[in-house]
Residue frames as qw, qx, qy, qz and C-alpha x, y, z in Angstrom:
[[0.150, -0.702, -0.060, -0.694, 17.12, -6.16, -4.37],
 [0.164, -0.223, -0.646, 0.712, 17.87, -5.56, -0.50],
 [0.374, -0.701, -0.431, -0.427, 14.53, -5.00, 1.33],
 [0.265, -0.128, -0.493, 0.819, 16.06, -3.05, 4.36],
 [0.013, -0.593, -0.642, 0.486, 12.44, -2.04, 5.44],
 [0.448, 0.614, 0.481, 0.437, 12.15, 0.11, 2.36],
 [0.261, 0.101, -0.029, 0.960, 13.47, 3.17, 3.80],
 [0.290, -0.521, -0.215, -0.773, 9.73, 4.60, 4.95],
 [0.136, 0.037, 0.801, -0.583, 8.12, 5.19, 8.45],
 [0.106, 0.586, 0.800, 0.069, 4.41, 4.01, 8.79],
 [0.016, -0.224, -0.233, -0.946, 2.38, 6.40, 7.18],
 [0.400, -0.364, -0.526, -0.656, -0.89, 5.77, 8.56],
 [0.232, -0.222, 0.576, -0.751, -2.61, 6.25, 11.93],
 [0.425, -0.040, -0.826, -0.369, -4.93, 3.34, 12.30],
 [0.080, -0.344, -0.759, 0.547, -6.73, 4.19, 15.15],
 [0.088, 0.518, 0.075, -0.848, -7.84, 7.38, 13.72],
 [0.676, 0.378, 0.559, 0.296, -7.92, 6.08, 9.98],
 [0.061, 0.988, -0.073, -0.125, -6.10, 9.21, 9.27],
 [0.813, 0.404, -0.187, 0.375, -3.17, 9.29, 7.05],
 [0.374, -0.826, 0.209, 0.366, 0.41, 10.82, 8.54],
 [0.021, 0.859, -0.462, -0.221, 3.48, 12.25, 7.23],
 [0.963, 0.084, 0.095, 0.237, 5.52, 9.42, 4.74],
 [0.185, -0.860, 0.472, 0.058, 9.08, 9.76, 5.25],
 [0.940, 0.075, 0.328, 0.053, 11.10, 8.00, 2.63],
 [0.359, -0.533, 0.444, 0.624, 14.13, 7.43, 0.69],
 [0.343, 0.519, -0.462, -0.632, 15.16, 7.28, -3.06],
 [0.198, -0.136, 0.971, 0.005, 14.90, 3.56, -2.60],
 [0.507, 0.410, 0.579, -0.490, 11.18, 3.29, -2.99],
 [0.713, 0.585, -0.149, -0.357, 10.51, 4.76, -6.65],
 [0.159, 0.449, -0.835, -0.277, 13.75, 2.36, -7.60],
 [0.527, -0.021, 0.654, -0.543, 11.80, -0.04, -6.02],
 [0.659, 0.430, 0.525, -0.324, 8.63, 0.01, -7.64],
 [0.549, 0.718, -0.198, -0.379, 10.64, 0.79, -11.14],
 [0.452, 0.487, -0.748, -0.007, 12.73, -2.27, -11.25],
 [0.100, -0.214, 0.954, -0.183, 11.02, -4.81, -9.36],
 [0.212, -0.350, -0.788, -0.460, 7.90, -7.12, -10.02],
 [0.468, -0.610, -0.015, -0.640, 4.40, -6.08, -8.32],
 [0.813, -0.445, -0.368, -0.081, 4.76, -9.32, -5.86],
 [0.588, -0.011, -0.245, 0.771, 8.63, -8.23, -4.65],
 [0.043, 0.377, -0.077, 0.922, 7.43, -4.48, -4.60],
 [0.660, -0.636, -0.124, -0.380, 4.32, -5.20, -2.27],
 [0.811, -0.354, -0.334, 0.324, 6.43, -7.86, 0.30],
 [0.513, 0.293, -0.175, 0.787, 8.60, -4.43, 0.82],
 [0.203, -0.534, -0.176, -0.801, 6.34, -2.25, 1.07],
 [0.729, -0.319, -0.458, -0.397, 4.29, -4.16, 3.38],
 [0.690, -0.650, -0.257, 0.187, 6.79, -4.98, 5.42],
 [0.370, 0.462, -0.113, 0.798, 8.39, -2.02, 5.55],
 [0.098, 0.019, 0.392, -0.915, 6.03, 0.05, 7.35],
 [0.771, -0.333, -0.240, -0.487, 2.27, -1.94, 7.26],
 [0.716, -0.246, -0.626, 0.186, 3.74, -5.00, 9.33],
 [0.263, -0.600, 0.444, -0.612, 4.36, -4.66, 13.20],
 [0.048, 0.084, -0.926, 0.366, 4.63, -6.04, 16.17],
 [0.399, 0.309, 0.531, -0.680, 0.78, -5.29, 16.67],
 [0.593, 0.532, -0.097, -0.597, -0.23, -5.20, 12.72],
 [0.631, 0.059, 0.735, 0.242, -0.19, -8.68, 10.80],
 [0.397, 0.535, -0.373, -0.646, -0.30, -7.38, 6.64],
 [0.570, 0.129, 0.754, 0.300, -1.27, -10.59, 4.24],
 [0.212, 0.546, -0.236, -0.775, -1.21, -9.50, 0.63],
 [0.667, 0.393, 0.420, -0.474, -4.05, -10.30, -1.50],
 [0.616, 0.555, 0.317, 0.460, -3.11, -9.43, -5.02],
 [0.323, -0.709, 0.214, 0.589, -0.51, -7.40, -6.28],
 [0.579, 0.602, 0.409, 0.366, -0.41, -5.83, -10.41],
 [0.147, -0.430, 0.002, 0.891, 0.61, -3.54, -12.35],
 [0.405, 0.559, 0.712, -0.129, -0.93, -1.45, -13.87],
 [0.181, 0.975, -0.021, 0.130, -0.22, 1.71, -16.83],
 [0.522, 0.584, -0.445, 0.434, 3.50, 2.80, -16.42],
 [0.222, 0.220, -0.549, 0.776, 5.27, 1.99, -13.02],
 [0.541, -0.290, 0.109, -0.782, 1.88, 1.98, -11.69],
 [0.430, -0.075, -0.895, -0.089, 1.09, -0.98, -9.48],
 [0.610, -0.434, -0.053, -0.661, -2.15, -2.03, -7.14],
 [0.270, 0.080, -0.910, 0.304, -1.78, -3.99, -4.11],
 [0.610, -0.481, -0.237, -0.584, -4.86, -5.54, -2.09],
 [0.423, 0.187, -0.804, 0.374, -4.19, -6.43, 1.48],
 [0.530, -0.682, -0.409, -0.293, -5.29, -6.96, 4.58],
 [0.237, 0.338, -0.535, 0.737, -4.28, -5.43, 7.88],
 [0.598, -0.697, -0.328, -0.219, -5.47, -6.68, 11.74],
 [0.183, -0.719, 0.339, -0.578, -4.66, -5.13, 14.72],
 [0.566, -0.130, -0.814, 0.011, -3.83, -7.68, 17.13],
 [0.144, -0.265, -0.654, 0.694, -4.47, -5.83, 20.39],
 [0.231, 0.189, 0.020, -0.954, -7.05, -4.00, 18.93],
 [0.501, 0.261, 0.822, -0.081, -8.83, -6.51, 17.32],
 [0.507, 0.651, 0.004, -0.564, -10.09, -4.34, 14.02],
 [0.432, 0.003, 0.729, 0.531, -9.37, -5.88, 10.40],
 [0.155, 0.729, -0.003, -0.666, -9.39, -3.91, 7.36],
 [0.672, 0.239, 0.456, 0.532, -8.79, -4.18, 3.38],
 [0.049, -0.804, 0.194, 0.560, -7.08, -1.67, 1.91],
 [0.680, 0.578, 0.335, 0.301, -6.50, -1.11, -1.71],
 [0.253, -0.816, 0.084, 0.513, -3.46, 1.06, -2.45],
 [0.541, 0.794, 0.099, 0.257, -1.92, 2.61, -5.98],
 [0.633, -0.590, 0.126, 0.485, 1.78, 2.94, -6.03],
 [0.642, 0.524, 0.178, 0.530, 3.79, 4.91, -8.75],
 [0.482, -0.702, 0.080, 0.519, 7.09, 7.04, -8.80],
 [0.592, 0.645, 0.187, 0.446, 8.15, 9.49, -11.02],
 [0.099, 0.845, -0.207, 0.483, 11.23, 11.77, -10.43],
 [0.317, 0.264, -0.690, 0.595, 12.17, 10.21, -7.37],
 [0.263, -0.182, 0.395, -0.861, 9.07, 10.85, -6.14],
 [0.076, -0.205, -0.952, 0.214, 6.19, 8.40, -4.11],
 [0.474, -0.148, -0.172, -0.851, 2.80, 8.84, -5.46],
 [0.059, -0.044, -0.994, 0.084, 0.10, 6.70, -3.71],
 [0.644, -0.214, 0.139, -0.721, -3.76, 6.18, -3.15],
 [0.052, 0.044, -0.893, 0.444, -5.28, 4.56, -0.74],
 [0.653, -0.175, -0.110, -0.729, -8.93, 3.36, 0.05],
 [0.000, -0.150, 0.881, -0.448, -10.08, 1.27, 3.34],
 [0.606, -0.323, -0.284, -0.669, -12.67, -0.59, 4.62],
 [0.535, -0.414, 0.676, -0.292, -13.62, -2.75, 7.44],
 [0.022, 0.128, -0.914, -0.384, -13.36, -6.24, 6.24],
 [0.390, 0.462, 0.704, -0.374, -17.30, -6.90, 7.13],
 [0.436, 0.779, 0.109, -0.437, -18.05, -4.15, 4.60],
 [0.185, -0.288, 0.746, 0.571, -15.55, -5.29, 1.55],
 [0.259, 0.343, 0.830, 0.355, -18.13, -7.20, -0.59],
 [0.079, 0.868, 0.400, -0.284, -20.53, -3.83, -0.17],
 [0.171, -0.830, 0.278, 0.452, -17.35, -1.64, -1.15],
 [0.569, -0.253, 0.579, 0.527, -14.97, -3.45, -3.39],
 [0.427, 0.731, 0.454, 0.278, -16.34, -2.70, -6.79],
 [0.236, -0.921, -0.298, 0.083, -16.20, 0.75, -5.61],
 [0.386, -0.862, 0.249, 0.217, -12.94, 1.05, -4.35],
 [0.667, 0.240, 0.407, 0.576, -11.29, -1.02, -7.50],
 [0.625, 0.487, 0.336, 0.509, -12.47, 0.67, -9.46],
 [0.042, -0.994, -0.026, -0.099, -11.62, 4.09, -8.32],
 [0.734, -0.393, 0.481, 0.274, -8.41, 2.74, -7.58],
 [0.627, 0.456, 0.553, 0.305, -8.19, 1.59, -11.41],
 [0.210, 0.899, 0.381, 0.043, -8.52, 4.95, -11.82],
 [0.301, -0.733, 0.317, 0.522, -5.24, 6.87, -10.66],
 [0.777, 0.544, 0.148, 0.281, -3.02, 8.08, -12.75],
 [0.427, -0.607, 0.017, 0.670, 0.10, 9.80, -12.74],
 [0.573, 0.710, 0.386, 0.134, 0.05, 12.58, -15.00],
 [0.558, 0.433, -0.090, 0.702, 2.61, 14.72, -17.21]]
């Protein structure tokens, strides 16, 4: 599989913690439907989480249910100094990029994580 930056611009404003517009190709759902979760995160990840300013290290990466896969990572800001975990839910059906997402600062993870699994856990894509 060619990982040509997976074909998406960053979706997320990370000052704001406010999502933005994802702008992607057909590449993605092939992606996530014909590679393993650990190949489909390193894409993803650096596709449009890395930067010159944003370091991504990925945590764990599964699937889960059909084409459905969780990825835990972390993301720090290097001029900014913030660090986050983020728990995202990928799955594509039709060509189309379905995702949730749920953040925290890293201080507050062990308070959160339960939480955000398992609501995570929870997505589904449905008929």
């Amino acid at each position: 599989l060619r990982a040509a930056h997976a074909g998406v611009s960053d979706s997320w404003d990370w000052d704001s913690g406010r999502p933005l517009p994802l702008t992607l190709t057909c590449e993605i759902p092939l992606l996530l439907s014909c590679s393993p979760p650990e190949e489909a995160a390193q894409v993803l990840l650096g596709g449009y989480i890395r930067s010159e300013d944003k370091e991504a290290t990925l945590g764990d990466a599964e699937e889960i249910g059909d084409d459905l896969y969780v990825l835990e990572y972390t993301v720090k800001s290097k001029s900014k100094g913030w660090k986050r975990r983020i728990i995202s839910v990928y799955g594509a059906r039709d060509d189309v990029l379905y995702t949730y997402t749920a953040q925290c600062p890293e201080g507050q993870w062990e308070k959160y994580k339960d939480s955000l699994r398992g609501s995570a856990r929870s997505f589904r894509l449905l008929e």
